[in-house]
N, C-alpha and C positions, 0 to 999 in steps of 0.2 A: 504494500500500500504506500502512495508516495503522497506526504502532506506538501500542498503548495505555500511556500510564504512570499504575497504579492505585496509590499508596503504600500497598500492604498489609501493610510489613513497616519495620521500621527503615529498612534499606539500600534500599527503594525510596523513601521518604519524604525520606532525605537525596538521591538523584538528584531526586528530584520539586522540591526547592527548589533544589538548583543550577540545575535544569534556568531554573527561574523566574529567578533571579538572572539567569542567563545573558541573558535576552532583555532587561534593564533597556539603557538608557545605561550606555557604559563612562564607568568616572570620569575625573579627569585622570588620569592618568600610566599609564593601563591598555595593555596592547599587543593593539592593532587587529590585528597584522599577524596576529599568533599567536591569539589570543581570541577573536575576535566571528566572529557566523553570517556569510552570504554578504550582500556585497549583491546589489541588483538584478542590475548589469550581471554582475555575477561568475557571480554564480547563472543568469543566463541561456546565457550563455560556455559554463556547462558542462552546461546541461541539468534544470537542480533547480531546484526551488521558492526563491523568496528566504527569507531568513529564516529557513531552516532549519537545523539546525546539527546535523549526523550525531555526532559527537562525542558528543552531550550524550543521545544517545536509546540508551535501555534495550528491551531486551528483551520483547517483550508476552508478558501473561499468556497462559499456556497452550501457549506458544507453542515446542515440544517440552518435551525434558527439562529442557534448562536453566533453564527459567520453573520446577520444581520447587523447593520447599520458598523459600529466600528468593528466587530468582529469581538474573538478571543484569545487571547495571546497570554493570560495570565501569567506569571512570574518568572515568560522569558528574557526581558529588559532589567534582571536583578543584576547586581554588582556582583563581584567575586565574594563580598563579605556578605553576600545573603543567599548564598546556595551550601545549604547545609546540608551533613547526612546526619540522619538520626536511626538511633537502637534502641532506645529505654522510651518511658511516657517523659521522662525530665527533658531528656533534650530534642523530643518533640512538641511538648510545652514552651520554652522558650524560643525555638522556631518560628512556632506560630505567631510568635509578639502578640498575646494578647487580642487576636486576631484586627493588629494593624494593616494598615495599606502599602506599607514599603516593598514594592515589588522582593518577589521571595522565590528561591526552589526548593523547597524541601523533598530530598530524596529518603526514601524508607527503606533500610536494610534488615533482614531479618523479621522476625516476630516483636511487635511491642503491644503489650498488653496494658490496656487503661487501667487496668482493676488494680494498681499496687502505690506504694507509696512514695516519697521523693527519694527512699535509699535503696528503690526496687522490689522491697518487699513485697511479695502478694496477698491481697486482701482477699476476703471473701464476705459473702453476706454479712456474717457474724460481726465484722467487724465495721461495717456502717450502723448495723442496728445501735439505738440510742435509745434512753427515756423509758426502758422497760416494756420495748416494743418485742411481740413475741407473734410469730404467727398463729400460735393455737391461742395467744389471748384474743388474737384480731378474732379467730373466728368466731370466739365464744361471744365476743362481743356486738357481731355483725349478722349471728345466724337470721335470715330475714325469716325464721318460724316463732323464733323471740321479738328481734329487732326490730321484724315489720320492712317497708317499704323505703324507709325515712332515708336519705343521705345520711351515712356513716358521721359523728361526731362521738368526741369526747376523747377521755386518755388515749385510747388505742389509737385513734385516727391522729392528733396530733403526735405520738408518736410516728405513727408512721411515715407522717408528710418530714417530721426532722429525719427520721433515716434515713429517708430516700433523699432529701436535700446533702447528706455528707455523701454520697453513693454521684451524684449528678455535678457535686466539683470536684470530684476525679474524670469520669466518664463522658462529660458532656465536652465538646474540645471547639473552641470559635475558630472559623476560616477567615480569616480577613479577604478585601480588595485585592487584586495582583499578586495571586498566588498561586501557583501551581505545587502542587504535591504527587511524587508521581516513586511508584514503587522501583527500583534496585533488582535487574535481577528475574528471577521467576519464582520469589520464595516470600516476596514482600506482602507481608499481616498486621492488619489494624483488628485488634483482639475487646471485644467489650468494650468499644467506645462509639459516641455518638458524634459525628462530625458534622457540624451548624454553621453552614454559609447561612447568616441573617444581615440584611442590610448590605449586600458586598456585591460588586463588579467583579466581574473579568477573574473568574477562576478556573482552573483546569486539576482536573483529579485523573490520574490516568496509571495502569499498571499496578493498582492494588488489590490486595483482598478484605475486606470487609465484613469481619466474623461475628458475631455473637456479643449483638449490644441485647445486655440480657439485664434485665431491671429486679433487681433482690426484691422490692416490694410495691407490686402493683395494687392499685387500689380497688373496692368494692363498687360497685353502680350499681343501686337494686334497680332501676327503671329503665336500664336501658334493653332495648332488646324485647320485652316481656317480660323475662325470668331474670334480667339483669347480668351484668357481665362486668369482668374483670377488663382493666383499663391499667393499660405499662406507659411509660414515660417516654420511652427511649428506639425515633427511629436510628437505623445504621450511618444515614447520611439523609440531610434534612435541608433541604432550600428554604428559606424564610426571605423572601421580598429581598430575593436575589436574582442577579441579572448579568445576562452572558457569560453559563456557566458551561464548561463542555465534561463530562464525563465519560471519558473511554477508558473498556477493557478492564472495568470493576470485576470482580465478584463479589456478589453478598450473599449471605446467607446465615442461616441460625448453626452454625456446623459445632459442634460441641453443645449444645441444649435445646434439643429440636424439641419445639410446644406440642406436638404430640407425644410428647412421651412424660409431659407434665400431669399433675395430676387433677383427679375432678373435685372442686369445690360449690357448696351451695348449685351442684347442678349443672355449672360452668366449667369449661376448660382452664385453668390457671394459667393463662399468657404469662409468656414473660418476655415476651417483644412485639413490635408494635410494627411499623412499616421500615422495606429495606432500602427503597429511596421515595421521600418523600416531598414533592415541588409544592407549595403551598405560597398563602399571605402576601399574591401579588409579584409573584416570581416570574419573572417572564426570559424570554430569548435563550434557550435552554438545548444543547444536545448529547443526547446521550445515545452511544455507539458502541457497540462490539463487547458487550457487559452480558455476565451471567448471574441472573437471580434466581434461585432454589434455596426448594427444601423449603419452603417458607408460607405462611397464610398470607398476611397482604401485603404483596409487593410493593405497589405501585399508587400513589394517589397523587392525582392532580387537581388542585382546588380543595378547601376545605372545609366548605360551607354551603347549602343552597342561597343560601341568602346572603351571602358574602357578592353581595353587588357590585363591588371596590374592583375584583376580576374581573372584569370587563374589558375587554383589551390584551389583556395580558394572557399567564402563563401558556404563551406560544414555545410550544416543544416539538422537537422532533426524536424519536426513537428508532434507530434504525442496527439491523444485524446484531441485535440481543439474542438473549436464550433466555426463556421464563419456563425452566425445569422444575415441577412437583410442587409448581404454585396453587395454591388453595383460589385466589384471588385478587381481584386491582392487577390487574397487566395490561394496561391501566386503567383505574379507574380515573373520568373525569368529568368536571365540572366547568366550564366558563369557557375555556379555554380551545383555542386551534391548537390541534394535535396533529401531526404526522406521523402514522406507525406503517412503519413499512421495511422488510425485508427481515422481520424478526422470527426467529424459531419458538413455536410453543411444544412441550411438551408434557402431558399430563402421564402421569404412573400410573399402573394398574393399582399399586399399593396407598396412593396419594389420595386426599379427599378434594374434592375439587367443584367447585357453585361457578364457578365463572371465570372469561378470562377479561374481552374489555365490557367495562362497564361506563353504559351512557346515559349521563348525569343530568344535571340544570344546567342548560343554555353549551350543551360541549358541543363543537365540531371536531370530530375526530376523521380522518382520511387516512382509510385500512388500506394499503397498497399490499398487494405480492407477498403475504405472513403464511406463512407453511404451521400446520396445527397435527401432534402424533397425538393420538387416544385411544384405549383400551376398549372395546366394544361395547362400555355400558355406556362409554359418554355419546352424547347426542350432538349433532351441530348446532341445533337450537340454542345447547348449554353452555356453547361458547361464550352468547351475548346477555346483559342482562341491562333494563333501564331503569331507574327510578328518574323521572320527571324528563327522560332526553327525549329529543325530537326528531333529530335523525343520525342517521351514518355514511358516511360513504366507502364504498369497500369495493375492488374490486381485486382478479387475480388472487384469492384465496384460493388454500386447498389445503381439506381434511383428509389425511390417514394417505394422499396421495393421488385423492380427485377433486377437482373443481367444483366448488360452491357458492353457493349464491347468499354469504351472511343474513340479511336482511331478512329475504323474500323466504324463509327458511326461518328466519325468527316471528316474523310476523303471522305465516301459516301456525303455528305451533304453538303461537300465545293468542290467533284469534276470539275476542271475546270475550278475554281477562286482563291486556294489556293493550296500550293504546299502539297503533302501528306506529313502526320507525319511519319515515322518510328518507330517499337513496339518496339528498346533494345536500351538503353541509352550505353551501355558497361559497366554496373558497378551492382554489385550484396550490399546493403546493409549488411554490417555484424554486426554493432555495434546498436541494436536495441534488447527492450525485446519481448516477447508474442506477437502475430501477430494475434488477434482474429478475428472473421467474422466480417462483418460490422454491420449487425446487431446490436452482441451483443456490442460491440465498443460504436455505435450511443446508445445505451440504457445506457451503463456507461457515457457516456460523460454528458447525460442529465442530470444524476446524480450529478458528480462527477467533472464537469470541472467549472474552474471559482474562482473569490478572496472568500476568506470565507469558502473551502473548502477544503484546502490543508491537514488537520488531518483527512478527512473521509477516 
């Protein structure tokens, strides 16, 4: 895959000349360890071209949403004294600057795990709990056959809320402005934490994995649902009224605490995670490429409110050559927002539970191009789609289990009479997208080619 960098604007023009600097001789006193591309043997170790230096590359033109207006180039214009590598949560902490604006690269070697302390210690539940916060107090205190319906209050719950507030200044981690963060390698792990682009420009996340933001103490909700359900803190990477953001060649996943194997409370599954990427709060000009989420219930949400009228305009994303493996749900679901999903792999497991893949919301255009769908014979085409309050879709070039479908026409028969029909034209044609392959051939590169570890193939 060859990224193009055209400096057609200020801020590509300044990564266009870092980019250059970058490949000069370091001077004396420059640090090799943290700074310079791969060499030879390195680069070959892991699979990439020499000489490359994922860091320093921007976003190509056209190349969804996020190439929109100045494009994304995130923390390729950083100085030498802002391309750090980081091992521990400490000096991925300090990286981050408090999620400031000073153009950055933070590369990730290894495994860093949120969960420990500033001398690396590892923490675990027990060691957030505070206040005489106990799980089996919470339930005694919560059982809605005693407690009734009522919003949880008193000791237990204010405990609660402090334990999980020490649990969330380890785990929760701010992205600043002009930052790129980009994994080392093919072994590069972001472990139980929760990474918050909120308020921030021109970011690039690219080449990592993204494990098990697992939340020690989720809260009660008698009302929601019917029977009420458990509510976690913590998605894996979380867009807040953030803008031109590119995300390639993630992995996410719950991989060490998968929520089905949690146990059942008050009737409920006990989540202990929440979404694996989540665009929200006005977050617009977005692309996310070549990334694999599994193993996981809801992947994917776009917008986060029906009534959240403020979206309007905004969370413009494109999705393109993902993998959504042994997802329950949200691939994506959305709300408000122009969406482009196209050339993405789904596949649902015979062993996985699975309601839906996209879901169309309040006021979403969503435009399904060329997505290839594997399913086990109970699933249905139907079951692909589901709408609360959406109006239409546009889909074409699908194809389930390896024939050609007609999303809509196939969801609207199937739900005649109980849901209101979809409509086939969102009003909007995609322009800012490259190659548009069958699905097929799509789902065969994705298999290949999507996922951390793989971003120099």
């Amino acid at each position: 895959m060859t990224w193009k960098l055209r400096p057609r604007t200020a801020r590509r023009a300044a990564a266009a000349l870092a980019l250059l600097l970058g490949s000069l001789a370091l001077q004396p006193g420059a640090r090799a360890a943290t700074a310079s591309p791969d060499t030879a043997p390195e680069a070959a170790a892991a699979g990439r071209e020499p000489g490359r230096d994922l860091g320093r590359e921007v976003l190509a033109d056209n190349d969804g949403w996020a190439a929109e207006g100045t494009g994304t180039t995130g923390g390729s214009a950083a100085d030498e004294d802002h391309v750090l590598t980081v091992r521990n949560r400490a000096q991925l902490v300090a990286a981050l600057d408090g999620g400031s604006s000073v153009p950055k690269i933070i590369r990730v070697a290894g495994t860093i795990d949120a969960n420990t302390d500033d001398r690396g210690r590892r923490l675990d539940c027990a060691d957030y709990a505070t206040d005489g916060y106990g799980l089996d107090a919470y339930l005694a205190a919560y059982d809605p056959r005693t407690w009734g319906g009522a919003k949880p209050a008193g000791p237990q719950e204010d405990a609660r809320k402090a334990s999980a507030a020490r649990q969330a200044e380890r785990v929760e981690l701010a992205v600043g402005s002009n930052t790129t963060i980009v994994g080392t390698g093919t072994g590069a792990v972001l472990k139980g934490a929760s990474l918050q682009v909120k308020d921030a420009d021109n970011v690039i996340i690219r080449n990592l994995e993204l494990r098990d933001a697992y939340d020690c103490f989720p809260a009660w909700q008698p009302n929601t649902g019917g029977l009420g359900d458990w509510k976690t803190a913590y998605d894996t990477l979380w867009l807040r009224g953030a803008t031109h953001v590119w995300v390639d060649h993630v992995t996410a996943s719950d991989k060490g605490h998968p929520d089905d194997r949690e146990p059942t409370y008050f009737g409920r599954n006990y989540l202990r995670h929440d979404g694996l990427l989540d665009i929200t709060n006005g977050s617009d000009l977005v692309t996310v490429s070549w990334s694999r989420f599994a193993d996981h219930d809801k992947a994917m949400l776009i917008g986060n409110g029906d009534g959240v009228t403020t979206d309007r305009g905004k969370l413009r994303v494109t999705l393109h050559h993902n993998e959504f493996h042994s997802v329950v749900q949200r691939a994506p679901r959305v709300r408000f927002g122009q969406v482009h999903v196209y050339n993405n792999r789904y596949v649902i497991t015979e062993d996985g539970d699975h309601r839906y893949s996209l879901g169309v919301s309040t006021e979403s255009r969503i435009v399904a191009e060329n997505n290839a769908f594997e399913a086990p014979g109970h699933v249905e085409v139907a079951d692909l789609l589901k709408s609360w309050n959406g109006s239409a879709l546009t889909q074409r070039g699908t194809v389930f289990n390896g024939f050609p479908v007609d999303l809509v026409s196939i969801y609207n028969a199937y739900n005649s009479g109980s849901e209101t029909d979809l409509a086939t034209d969102t009003g909007w044609t995609p322009a800012l997208h490259g190659p548009v392959d069958s699905a097929a051939r799509a789902a065969a590169d994705v298999a290949r080619g999507a996922g951390a570890g793989r971003a120099a193939r």
